[in-house]
VOKOL-324154 format. One record per residue: x, y, z of N, C-alpha, C in turn. Coordinates in steps of 0.05 Angstrom, whole numbers. Layout:
! VOKOL-324154
+--------+--------+--------+--------+--------+--------+--------+--------+--------+
:    n.x :    n.y :    n.z :   ca.x :   ca.y :   ca.z :    c.x :    c.y :    c.z :
+--------+--------+--------+--------+--------+--------+--------+--------+--------+
:      X :      Y :      Z :      X :      Y :      Z :      X :      Y :      Z :
...
+--------+--------+--------+--------+--------+--------+--------+--------+--------+
***
This chain:
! VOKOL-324154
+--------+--------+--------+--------+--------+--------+--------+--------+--------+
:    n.x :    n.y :    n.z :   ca.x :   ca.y :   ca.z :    c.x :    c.y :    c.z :
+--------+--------+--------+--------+--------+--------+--------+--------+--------+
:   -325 :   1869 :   3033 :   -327 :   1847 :   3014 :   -308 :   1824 :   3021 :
:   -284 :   1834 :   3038 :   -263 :   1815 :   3037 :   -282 :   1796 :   3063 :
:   -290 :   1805 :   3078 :   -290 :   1791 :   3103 :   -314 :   1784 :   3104 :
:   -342 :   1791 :   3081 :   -368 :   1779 :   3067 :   -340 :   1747 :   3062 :
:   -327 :   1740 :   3040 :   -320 :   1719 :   3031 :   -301 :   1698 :   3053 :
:   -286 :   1713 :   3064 :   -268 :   1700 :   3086 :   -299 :   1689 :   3107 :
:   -305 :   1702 :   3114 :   -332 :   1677 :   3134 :   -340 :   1660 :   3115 :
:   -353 :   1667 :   3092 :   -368 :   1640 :   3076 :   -343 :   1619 :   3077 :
:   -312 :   1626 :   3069 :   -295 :   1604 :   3061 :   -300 :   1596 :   3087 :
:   -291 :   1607 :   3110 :   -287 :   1588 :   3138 :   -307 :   1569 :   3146 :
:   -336 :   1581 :   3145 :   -357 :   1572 :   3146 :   -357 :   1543 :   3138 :
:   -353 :   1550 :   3119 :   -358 :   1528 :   3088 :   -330 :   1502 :   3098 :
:   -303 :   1512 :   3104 :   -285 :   1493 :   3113 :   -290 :   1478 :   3141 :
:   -313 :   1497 :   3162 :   -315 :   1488 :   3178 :   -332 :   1462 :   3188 :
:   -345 :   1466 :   3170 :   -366 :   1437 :   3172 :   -349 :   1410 :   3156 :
:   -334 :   1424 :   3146 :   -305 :   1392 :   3141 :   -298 :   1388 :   3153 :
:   -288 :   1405 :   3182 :   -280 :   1390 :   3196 :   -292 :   1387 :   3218 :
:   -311 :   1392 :   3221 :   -339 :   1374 :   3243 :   -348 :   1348 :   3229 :
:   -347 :   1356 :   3191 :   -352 :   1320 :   3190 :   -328 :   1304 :   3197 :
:   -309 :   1310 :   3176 :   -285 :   1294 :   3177 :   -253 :   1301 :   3202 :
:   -255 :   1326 :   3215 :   -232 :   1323 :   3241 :   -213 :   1336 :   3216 :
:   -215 :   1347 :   3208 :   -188 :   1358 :   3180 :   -200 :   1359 :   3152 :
:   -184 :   1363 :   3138 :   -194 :   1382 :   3113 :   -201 :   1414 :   3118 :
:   -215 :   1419 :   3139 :   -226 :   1456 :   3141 :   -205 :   1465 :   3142 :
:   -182 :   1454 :   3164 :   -161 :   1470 :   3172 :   -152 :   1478 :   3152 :
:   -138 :   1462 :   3138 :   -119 :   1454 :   3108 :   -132 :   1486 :   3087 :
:   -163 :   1473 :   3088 :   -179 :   1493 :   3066 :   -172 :   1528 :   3085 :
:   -176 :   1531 :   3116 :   -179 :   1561 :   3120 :   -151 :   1570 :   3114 :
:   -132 :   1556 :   3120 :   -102 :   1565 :   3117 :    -95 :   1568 :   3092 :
:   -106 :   1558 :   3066 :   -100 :   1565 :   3033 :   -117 :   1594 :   3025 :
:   -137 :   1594 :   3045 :   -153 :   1611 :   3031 :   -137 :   1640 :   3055 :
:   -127 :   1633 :   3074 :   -120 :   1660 :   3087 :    -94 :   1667 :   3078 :
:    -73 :   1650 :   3068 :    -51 :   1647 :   3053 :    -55 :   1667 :   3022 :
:    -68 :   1658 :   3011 :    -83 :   1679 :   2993 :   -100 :   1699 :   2991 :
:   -100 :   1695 :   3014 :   -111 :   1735 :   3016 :    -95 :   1758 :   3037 :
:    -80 :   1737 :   3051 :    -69 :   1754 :   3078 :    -42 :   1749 :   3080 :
:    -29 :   1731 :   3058 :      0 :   1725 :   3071 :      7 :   1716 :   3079 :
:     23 :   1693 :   3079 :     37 :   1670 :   3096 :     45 :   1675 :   3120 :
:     60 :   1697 :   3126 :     67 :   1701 :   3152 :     41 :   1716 :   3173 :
:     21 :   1725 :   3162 :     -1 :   1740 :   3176 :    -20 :   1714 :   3174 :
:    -17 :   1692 :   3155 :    -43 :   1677 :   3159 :    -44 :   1652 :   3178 :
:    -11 :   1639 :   3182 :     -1 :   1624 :   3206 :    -19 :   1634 :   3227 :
:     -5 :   1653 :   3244 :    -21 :   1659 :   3273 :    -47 :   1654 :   3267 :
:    -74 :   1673 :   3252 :    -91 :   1677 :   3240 :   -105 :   1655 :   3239 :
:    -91 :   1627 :   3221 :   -101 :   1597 :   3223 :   -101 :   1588 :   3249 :
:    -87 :   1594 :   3272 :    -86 :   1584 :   3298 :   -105 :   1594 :   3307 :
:   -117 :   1621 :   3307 :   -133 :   1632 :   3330 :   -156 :   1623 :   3321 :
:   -168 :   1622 :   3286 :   -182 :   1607 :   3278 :   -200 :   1584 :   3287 :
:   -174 :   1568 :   3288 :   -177 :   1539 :   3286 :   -177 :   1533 :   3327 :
:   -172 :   1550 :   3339 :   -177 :   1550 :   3364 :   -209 :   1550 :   3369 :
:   -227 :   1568 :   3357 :   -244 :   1573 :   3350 :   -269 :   1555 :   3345 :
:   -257 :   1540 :   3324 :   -266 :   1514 :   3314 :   -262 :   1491 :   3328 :
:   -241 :   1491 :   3345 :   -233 :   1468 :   3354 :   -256 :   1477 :   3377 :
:   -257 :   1485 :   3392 :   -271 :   1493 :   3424 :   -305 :   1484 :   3417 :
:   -314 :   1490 :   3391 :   -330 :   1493 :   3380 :   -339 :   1461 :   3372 :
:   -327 :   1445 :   3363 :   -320 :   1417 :   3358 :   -331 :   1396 :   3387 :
:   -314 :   1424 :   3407 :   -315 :   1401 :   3431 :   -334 :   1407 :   3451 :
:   -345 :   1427 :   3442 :   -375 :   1432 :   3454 :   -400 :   1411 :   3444 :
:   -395 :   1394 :   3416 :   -420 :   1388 :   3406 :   -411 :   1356 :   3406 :
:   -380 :   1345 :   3412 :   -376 :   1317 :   3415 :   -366 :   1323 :   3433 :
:   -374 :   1331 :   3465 :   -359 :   1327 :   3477 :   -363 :   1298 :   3503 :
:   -385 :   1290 :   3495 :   -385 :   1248 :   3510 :   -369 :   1237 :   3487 :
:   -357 :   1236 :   3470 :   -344 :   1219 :   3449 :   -315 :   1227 :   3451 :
:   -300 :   1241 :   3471 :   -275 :   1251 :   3476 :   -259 :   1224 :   3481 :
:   -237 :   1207 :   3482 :   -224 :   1203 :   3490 :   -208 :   1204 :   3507 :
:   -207 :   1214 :   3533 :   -190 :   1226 :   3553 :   -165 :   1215 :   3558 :
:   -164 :   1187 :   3556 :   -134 :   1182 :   3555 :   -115 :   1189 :   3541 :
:   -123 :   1196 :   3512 :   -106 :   1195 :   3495 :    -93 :   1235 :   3499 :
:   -110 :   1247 :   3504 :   -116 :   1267 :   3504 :    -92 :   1285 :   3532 :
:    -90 :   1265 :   3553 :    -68 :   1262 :   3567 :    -37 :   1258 :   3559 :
:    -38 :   1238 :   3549 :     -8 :   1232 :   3534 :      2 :   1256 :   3512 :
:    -16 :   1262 :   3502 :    -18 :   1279 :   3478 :     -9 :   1315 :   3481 :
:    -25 :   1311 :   3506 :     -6 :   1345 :   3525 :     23 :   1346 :   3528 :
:     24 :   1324 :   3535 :     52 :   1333 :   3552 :     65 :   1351 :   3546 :
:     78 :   1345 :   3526 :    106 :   1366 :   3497 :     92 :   1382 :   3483 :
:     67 :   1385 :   3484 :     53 :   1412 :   3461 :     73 :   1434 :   3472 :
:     73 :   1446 :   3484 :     83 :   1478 :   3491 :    113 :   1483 :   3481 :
:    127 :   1459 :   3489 :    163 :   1456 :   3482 :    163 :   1447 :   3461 :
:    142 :   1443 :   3437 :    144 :   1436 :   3414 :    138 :   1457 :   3405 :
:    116 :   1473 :   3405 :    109 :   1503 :   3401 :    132 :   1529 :   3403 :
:    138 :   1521 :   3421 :    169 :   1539 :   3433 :    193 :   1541 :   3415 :
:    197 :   1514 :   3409 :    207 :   1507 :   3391 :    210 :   1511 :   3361 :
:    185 :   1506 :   3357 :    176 :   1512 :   3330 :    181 :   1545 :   3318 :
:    168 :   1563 :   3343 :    177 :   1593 :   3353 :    195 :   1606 :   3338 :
:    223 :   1590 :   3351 :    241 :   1598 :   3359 :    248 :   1594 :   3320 :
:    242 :   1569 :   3300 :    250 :   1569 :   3286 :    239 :   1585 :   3251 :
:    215 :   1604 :   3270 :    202 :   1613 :   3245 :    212 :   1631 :   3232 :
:    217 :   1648 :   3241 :    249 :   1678 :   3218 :    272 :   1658 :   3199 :
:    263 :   1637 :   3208 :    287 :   1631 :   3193 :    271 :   1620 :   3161 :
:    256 :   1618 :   3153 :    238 :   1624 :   3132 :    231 :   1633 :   3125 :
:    226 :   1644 :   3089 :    215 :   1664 :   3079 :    187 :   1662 :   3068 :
:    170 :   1679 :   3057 :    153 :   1674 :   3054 :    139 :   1652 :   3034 :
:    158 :   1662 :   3017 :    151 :   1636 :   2990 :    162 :   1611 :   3003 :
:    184 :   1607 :   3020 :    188 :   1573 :   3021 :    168 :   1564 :   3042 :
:    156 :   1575 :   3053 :    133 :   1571 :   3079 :    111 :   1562 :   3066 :
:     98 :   1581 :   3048 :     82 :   1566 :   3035 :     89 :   1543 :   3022 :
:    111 :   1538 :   3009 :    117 :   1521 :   2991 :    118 :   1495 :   3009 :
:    125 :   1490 :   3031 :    136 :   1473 :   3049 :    104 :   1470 :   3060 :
:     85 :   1483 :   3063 :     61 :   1474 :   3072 :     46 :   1453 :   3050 :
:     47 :   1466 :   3029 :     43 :   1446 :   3009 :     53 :   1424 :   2993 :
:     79 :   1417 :   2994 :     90 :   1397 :   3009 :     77 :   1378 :   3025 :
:     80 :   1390 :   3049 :     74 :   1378 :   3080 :     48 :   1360 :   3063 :
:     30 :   1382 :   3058 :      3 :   1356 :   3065 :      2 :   1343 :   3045 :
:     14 :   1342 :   3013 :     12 :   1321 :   2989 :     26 :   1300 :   3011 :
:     50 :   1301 :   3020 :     67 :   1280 :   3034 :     44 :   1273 :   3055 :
:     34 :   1279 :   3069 :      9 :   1263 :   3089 :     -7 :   1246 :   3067 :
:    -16 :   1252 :   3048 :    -35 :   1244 :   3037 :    -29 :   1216 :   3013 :
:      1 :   1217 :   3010 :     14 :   1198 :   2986 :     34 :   1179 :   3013 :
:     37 :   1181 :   3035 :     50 :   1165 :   3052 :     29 :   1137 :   3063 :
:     34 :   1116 :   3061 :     19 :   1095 :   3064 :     14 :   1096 :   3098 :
:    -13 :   1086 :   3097 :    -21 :   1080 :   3122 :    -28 :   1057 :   3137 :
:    -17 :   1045 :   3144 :    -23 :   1017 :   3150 :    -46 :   1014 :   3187 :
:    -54 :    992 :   3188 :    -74 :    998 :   3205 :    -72 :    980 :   3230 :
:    -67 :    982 :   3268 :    -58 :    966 :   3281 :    -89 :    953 :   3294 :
:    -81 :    923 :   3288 :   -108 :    916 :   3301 :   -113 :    931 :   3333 :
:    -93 :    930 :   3347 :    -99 :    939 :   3382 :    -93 :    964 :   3378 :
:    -85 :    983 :   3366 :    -86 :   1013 :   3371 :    -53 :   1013 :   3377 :
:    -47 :   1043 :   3371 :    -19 :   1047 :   3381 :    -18 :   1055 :   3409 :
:      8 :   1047 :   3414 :     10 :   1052 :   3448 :      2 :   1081 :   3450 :
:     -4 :   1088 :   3479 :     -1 :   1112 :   3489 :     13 :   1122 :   3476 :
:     38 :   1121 :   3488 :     61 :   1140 :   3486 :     61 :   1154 :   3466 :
:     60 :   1137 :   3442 :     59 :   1150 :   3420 :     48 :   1177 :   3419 :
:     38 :   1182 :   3431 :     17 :   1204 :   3428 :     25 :   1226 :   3445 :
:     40 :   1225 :   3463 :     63 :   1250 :   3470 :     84 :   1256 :   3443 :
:     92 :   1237 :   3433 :    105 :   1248 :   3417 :     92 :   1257 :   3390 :
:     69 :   1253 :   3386 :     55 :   1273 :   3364 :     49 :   1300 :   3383 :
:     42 :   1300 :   3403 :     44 :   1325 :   3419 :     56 :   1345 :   3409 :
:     87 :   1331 :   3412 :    106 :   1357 :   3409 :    108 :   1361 :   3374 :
:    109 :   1341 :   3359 :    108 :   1334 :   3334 :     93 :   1356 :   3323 :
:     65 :   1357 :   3333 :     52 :   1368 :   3318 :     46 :   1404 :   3327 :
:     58 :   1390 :   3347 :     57 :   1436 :   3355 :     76 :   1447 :   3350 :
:    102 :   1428 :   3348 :    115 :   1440 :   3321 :    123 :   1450 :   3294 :
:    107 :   1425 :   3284 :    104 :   1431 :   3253 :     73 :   1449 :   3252 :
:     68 :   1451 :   3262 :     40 :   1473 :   3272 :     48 :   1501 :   3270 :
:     75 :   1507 :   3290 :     84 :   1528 :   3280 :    100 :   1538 :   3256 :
:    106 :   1528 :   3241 :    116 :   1528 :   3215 :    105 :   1521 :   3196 :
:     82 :   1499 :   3188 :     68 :   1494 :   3167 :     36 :   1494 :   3178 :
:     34 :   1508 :   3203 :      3 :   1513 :   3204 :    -10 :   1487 :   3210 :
:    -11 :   1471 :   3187 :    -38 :   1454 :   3180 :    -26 :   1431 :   3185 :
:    -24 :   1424 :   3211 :     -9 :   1395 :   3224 :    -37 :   1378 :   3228 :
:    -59 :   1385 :   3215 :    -86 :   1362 :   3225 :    -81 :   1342 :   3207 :
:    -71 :   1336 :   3184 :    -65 :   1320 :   3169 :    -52 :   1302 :   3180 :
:    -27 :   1307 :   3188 :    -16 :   1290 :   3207 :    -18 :   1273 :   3224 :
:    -31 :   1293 :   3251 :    -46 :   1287 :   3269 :    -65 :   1268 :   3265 :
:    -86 :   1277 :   3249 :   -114 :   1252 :   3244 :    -99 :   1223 :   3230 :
:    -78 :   1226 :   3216 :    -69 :   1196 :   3212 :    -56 :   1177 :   3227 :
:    -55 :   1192 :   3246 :    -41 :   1175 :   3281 :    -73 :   1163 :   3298 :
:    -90 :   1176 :   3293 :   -118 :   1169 :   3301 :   -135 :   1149 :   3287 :
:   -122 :   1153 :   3258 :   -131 :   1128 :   3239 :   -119 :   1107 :   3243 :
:    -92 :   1106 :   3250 :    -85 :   1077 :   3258 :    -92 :   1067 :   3284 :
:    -95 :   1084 :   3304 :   -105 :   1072 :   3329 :   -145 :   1070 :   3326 :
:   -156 :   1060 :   3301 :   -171 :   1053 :   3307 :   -201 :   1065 :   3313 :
:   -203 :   1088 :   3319 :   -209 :   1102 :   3324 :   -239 :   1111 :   3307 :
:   -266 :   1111 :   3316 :   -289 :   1116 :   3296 :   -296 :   1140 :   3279 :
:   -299 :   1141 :   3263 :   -300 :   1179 :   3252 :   -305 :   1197 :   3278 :
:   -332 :   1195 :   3290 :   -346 :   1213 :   3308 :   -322 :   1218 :   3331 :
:   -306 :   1198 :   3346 :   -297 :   1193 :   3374 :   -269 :   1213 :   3346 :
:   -257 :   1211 :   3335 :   -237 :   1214 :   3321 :   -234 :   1252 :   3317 :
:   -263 :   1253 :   3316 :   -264 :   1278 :   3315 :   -264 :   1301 :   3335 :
:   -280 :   1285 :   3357 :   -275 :   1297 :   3381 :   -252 :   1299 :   3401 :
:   -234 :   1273 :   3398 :   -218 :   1273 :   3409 :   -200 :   1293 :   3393 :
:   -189 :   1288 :   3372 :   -168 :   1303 :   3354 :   -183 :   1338 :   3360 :
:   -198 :   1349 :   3367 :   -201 :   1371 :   3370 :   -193 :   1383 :   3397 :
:   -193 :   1367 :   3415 :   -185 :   1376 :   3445 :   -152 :   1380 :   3439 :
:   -146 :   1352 :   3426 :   -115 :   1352 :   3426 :   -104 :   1383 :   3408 :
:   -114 :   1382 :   3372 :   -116 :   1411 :   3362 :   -121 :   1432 :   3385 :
:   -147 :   1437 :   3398 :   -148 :   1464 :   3403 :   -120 :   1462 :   3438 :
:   -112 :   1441 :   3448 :    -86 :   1443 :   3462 :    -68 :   1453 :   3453 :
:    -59 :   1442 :   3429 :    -37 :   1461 :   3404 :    -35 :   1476 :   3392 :
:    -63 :   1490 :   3393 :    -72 :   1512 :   3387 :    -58 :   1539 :   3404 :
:    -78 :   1522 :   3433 :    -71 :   1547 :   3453 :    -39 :   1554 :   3460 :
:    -29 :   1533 :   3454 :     12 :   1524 :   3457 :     14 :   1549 :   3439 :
:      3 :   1539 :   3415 :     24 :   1562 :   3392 :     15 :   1587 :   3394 :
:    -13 :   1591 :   3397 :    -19 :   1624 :   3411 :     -2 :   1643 :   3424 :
:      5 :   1618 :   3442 :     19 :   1630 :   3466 :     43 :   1640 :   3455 :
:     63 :   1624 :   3440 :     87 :   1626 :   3425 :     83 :   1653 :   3409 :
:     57 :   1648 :   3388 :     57 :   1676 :   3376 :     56 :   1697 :   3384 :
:     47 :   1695 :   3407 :     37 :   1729 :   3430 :     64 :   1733 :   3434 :
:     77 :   1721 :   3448 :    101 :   1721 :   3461 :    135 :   1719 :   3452 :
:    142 :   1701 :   3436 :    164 :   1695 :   3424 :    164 :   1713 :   3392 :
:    141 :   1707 :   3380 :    141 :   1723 :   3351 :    126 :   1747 :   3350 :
:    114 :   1752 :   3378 :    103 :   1770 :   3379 :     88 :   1783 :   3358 :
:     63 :   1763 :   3355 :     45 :   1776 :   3334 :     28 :   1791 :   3344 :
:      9 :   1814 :   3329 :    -14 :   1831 :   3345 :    -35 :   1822 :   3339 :
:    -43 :   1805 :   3355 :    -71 :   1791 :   3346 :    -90 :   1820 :   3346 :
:    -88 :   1829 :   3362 :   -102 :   1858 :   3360 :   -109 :   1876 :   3346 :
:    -89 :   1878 :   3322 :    -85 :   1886 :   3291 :   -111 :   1874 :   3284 :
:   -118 :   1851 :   3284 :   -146 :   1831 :   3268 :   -162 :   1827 :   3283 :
:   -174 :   1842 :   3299 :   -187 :   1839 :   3319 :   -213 :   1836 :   3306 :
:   -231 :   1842 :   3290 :   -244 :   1846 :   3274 :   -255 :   1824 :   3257 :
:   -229 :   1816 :   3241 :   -231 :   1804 :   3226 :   -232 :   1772 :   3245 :
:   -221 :   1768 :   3261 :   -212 :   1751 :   3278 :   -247 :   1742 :   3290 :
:   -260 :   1766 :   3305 :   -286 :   1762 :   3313 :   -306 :   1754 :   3284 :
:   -303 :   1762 :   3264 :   -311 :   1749 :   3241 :   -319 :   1716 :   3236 :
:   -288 :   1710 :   3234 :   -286 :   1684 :   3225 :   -282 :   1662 :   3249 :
:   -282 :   1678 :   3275 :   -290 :   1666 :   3306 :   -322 :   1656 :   3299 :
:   -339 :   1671 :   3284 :   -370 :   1662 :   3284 :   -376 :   1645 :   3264 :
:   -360 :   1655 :   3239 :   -369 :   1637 :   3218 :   -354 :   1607 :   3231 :
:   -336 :   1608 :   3240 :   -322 :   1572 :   3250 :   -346 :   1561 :   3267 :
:   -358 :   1579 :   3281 :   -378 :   1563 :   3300 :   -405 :   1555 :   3284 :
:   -416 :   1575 :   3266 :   -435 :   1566 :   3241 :   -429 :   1539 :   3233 :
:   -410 :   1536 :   3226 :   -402 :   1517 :   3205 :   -398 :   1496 :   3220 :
:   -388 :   1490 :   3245 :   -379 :   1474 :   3267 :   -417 :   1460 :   3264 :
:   -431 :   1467 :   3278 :   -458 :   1470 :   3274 :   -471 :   1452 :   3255 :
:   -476 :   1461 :   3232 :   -484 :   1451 :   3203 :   -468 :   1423 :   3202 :
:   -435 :   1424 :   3204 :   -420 :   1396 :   3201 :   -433 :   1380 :   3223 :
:   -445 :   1389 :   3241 :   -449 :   1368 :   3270 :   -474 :   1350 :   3251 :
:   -493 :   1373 :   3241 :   -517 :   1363 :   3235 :   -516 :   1343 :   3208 :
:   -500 :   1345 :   3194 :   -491 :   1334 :   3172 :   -473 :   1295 :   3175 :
:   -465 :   1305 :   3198 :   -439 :   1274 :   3209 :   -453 :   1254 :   3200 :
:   -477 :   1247 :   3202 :   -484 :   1222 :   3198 :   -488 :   1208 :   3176 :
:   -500 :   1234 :   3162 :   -505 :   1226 :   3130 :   -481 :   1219 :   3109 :
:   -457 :   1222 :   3118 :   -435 :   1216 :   3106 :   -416 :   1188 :   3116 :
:   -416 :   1167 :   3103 :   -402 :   1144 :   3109 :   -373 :   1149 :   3110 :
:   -359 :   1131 :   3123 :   -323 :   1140 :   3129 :   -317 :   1129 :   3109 :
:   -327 :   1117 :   3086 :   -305 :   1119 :   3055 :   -304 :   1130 :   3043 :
:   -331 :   1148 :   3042 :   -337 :   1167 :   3024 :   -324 :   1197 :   3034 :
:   -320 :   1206 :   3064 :   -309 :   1219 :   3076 :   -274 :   1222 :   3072 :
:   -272 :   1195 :   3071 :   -248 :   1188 :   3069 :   -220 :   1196 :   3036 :
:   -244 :   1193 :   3018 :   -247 :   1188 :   2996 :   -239 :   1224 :   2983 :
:   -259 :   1239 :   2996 :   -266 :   1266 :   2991 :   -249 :   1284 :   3001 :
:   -231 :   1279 :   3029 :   -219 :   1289 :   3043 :   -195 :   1289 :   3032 :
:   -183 :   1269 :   3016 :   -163 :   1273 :   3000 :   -159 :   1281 :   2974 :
:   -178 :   1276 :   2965 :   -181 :   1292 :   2942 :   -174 :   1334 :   2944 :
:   -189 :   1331 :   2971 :   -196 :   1355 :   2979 :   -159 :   1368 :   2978 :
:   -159 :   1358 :   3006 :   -130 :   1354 :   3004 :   -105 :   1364 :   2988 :
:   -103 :   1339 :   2969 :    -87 :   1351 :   2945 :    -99 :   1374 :   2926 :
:   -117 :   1381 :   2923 :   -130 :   1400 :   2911 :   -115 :   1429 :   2916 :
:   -116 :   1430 :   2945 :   -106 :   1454 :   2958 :    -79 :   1453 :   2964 :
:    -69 :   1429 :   2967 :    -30 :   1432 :   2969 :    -27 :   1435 :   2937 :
:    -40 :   1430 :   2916 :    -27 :   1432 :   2885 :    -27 :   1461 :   2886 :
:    -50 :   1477 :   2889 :    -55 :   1504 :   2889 :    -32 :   1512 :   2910 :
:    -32 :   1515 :   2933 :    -12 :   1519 :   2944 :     17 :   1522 :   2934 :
:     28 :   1500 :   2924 :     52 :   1498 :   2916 :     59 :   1513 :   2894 :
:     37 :   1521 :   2872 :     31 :   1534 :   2847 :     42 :   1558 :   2858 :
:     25 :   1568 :   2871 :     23 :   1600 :   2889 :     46 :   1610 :   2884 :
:     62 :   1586 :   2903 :     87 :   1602 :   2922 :    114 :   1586 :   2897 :
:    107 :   1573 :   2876 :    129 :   1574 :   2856 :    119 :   1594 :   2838 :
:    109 :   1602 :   2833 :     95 :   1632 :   2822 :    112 :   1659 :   2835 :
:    120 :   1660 :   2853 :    135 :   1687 :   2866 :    159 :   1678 :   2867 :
:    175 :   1656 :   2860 :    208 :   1653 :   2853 :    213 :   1667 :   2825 :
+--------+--------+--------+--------+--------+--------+--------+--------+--------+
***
């Protein structure tokens, strides 16, 4: 029954982020947070969202960006490493609590918009930025997609690109979790091949769906969405102090 509902949620998050490039993540990480545990649902959201991301860039993959997508590697892995190195040092309630946090603050921080796009560079340093805070609050697409909003960037091309860069920081923090925190992905093997199918369902359905949704209304929904799930979040994990 658990893993009947964990596919419909992923499913169901995953076509959010084939429309919109974020929101699914945000949604699979609250919903695996609440059934599996903050510290089991981190990795869990990664291998996930690896899943989804690969999945993303199978169905936009002429709308990629490649330059950006370059700059954007560089520091994933030493930001991951990083990040690694700093996860024991958190408990379970402030992890959640700090994830929800994290994304009200993405979502109440102003965004201003550059007519020519931001430089490159910039975009190594969300690299490391975000495969950092990736390892510690999971759900760094929030982040991430608001660096893509200011450079300009169309929903469709926004989506595809931000998923190569995601499933790069994906594979970074994998690596970290196999290795440094040594998680057993193998333990979830199961469950893992589960919500590996329902992300590609849903990847799918969102492809078929992109058009019929305008970027205000996307825009509009995605934050709503958003704070919806950091309020719950934050609730959660002030509930176990």
């Amino acid at each position: 029954m658990l893993y009947f509902f964990l596919f419909l949620a992923v499913a169901f998050a995953s076509i959010f982020s084939a429309l919109f490039g974020l929101a699914g993540g945000t949604m699979i990480m609250a919903v695996l947070t609440w059934t599996m545990g903050i510290k089991n649902a981190v990795p869990l959201h990664s291998a996930v969202q690896f899943v989804g991301n690969m999945a993303r860039i199978g169905v936009y993959y002429k709308l990629i960006e490649w330059k950006i997508v370059r700059y954007f590697v560089l520091l994933t892995l030493p930001g991951a490493y990083l990040g690694g190195l700093c996860v024991g040092f958190f408990s379970e309630k402030w992890l959640e609590l700090s994830v929800g946090f994290f994304i009200l603050v993405t979502i109440i921080i102003p965004k201003p918009s550059f007519k020519n796009g931001l430089r490159y560079e910039i975009f190594t340093l969300l690299g490391f930025l975000g495969s950092f805070l990736g390892m510690l609050v999971a759900v760094s697409g929030p982040f991430i997609a608001s660096f893509f909003v200011l450079n300009n960037i169309h929903k469709e091309k926004m989506v595809a690109t931000k998923s190569v860069c995601q499933g790069i920081t994906q594979i970074a923090k994998l690596l970290i979790f196999a290795t440094v925190v040594r998680f057993s992905f193998a333990k979830f093997g199961l469950l893992l091949l589960c919500l590996g199918c329902a992300a590609i369902v849903g990847t799918l359905v969102g492809k078929y769906l992109m058009e019929k949704i305008s970027e205000k209304a996307y825009n509009v929904l995605n934050n709503w969405l958003l704070a919806v799930i950091a309020l719950g979040m934050v609730a959660s994990a002030l509930m176990k102090f």
